[in-house]
DSSP file (Angstrom, degrees, kcal/mol; ACC not computed):
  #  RESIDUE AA STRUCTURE BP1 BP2  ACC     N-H-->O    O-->H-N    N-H-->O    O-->H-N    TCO  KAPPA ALPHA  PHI   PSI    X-CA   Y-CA   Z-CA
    1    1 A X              0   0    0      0, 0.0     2,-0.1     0, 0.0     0, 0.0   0.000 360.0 360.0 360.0 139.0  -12.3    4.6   17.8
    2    2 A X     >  +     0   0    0      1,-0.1     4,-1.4     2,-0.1     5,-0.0  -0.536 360.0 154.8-137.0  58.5  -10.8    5.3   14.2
    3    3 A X  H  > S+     0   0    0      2,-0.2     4,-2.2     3,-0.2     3,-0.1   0.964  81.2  45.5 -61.8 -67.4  -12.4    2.2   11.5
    4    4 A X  H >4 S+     0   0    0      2,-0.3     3,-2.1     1,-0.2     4,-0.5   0.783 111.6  53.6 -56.9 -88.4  -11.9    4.6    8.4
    5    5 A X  H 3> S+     0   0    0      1,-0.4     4,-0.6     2,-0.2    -1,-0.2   0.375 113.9  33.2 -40.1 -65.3   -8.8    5.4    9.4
    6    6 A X  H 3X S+     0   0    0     -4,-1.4     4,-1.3     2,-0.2    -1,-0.4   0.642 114.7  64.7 -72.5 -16.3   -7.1    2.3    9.9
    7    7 A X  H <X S+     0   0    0     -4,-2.2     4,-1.3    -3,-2.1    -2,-0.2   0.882 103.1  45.9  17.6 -87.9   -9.2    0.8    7.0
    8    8 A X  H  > S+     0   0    0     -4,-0.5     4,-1.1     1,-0.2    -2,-0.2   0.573 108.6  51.5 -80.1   4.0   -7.8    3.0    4.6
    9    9 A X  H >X S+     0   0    0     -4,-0.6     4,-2.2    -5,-0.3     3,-0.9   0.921 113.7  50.7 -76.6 -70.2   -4.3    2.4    5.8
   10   10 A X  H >X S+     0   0    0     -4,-1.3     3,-1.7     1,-0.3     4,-0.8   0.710 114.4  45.7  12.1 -86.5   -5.3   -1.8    5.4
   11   11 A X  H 3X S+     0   0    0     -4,-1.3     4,-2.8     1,-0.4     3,-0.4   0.679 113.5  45.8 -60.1 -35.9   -6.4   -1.1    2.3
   12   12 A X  H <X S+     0   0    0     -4,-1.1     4,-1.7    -3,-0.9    -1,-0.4   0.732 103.4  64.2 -79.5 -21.2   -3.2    1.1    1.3
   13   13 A X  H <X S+     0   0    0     -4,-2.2     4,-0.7    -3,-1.7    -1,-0.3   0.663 105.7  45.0 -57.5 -20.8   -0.8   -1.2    2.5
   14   14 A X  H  X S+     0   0    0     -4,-0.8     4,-1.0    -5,-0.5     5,-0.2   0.814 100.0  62.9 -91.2 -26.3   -2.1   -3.7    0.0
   15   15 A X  H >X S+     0   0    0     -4,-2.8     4,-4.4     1,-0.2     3,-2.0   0.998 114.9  40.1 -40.4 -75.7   -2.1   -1.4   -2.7
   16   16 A X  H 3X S+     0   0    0     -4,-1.7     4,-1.5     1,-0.2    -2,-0.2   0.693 112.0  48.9 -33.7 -33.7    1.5   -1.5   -1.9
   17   17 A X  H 3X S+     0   0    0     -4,-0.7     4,-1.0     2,-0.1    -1,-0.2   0.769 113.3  48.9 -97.8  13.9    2.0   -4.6   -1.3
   18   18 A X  H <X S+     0   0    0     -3,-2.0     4,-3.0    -4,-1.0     5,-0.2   0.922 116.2  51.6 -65.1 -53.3    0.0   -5.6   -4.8
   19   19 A X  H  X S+     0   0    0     -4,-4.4     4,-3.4     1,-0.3     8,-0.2   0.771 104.4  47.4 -22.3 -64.8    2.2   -3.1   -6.2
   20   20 A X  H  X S+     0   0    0     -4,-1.5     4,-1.2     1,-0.2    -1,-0.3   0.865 118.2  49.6 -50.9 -48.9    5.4   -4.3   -5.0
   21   21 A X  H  < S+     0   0    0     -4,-1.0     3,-0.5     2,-0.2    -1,-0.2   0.938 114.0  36.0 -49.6 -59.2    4.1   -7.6   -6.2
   22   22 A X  H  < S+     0   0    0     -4,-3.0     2,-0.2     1,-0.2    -2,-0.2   0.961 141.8   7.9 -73.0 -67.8    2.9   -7.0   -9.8
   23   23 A X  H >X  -     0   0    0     -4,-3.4     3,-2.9     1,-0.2     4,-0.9  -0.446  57.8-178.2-138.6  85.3    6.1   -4.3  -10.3
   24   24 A X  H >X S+     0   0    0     -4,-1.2     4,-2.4    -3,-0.5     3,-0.7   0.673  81.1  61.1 -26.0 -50.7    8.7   -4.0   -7.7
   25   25 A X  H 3> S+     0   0    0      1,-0.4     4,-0.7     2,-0.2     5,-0.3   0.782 113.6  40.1 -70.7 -17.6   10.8   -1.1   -9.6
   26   26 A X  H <> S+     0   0    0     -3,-2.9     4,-2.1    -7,-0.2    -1,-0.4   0.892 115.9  50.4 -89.0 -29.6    7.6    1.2   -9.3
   27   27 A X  H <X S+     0   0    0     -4,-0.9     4,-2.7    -3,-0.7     5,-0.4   0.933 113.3  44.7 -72.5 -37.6    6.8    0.1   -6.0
   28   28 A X  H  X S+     0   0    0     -4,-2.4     4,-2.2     1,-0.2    -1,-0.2   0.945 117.7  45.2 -70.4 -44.3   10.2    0.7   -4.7
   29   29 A X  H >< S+     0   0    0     -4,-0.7     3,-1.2    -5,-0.5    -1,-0.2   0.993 112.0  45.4 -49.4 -71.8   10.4    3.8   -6.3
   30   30 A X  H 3< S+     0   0    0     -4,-2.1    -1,-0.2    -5,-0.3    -2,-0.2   0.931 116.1  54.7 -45.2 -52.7    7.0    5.3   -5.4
   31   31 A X  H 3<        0   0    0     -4,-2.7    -1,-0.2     1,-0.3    -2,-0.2   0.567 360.0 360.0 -43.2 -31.2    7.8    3.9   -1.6
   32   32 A X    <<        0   0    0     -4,-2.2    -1,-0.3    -3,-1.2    -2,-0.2   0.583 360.0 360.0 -99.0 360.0   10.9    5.5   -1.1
């Protein structure tokens, strides 16, 4: 079992997908 792990993936996929939200051109950037 791995909580943190997938946890902070969760949580970093939403960072991204705030990111993406708030300002695609950084998200895209930062993402590629």
């Amino acid at each position: 079992d791995k909580p943190a792990v997938e946890d902070d993936d969760l949580e970093t996929k939403m960072a991204q997908m705030v990111c993406s939200l708030e300002n695609r051109e950084e998200c895209m950037a930062c993402g590629s």
